[in-house]
N, C-alpha and C positions, 0 to 999 in steps of 0.2 A: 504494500500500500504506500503512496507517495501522500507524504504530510503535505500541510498546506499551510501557506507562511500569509495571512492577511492583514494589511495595512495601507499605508502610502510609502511609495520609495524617496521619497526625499526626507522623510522622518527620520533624525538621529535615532532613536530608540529603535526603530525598524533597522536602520541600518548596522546597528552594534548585533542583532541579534542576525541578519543575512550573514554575518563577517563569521562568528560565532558559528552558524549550522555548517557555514561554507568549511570554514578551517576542522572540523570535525567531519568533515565525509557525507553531511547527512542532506540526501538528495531531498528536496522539497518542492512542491510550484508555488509559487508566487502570487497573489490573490489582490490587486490594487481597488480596494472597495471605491476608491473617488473615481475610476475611470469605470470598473463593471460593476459599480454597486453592489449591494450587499439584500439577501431576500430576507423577508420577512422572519419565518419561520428559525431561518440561523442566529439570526438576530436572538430570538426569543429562545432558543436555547442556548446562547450565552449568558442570557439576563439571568433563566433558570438555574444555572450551574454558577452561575456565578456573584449575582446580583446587578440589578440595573446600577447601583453605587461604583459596582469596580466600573464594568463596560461603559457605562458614560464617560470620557475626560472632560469634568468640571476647571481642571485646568488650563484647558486651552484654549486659544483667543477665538477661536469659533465661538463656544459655549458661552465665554463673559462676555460676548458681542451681544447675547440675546437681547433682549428686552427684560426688563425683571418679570414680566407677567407671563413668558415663557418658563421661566426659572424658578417660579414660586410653583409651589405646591407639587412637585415634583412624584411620580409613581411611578413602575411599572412600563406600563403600556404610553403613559405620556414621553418616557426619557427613549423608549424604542421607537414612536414615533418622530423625536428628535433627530434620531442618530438616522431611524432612513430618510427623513429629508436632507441631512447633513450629514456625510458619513463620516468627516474628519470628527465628527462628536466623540467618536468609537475609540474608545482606548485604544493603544496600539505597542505592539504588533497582537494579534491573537493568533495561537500554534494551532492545529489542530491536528490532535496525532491520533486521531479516527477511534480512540474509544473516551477521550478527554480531552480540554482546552487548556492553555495557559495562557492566560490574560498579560500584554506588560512582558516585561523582559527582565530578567532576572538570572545570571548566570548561573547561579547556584540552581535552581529551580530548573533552567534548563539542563544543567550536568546530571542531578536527580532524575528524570525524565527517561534519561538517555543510559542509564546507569546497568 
């Protein structure tokens, strides 16, 4: 099975983790959610494994661009409708090694993974 690496390529975070899989052997595809967007369904099983809290980046200048009346009162179904209007919303990178995600980039986490 070929893991799948989804994000944007000009993301530092993305990019620490391509260099990472690269330099360890581990074949992957590449999944650019801002040029093929991202389906619904994937979405909402990252929010379920993970929490709509991680998968959202409240961090980043998309997200603090909203309007506060986007941003208040936050749930669910409203931070997944976020992120597929906007998919740079979406934390990044997300792994997916076809029986689990890892959210974010984390080298420990991914040497555990792979272990």
């Amino acid at each position: 099975m070929t893991l799948t690496l989804y994000g944007i390529p000009n993301c530092d975070t993305v990019k620490k983790a391509r260099t990472w899989l690269d330099q360890r052997g581990v074949a992957f595809a590449f999944h650019d959610y801002k040029k093929a967007g991202i389906d619904r369904p994937r979405l909402e099983q990252w929010v379920a494994a993970h929490g709509w809290q991680t998968v959202l980046n409240r961090a980043g200048t998309t997200f603090r661009a909203l309007p506060d009346a986007d941003k208040a009162d936050l749930d669910a179904v409203r931070a997944v409708d976020l992120m597929l209007a906007q998919p740079s919303m979406i934390k990044r990178p997300v792994l997916d090694l076809g029986d689990r995600t890892l959210v974010g980039f984390k080298p420990d986490l991914y040497a555990a993974a792979f272990a």
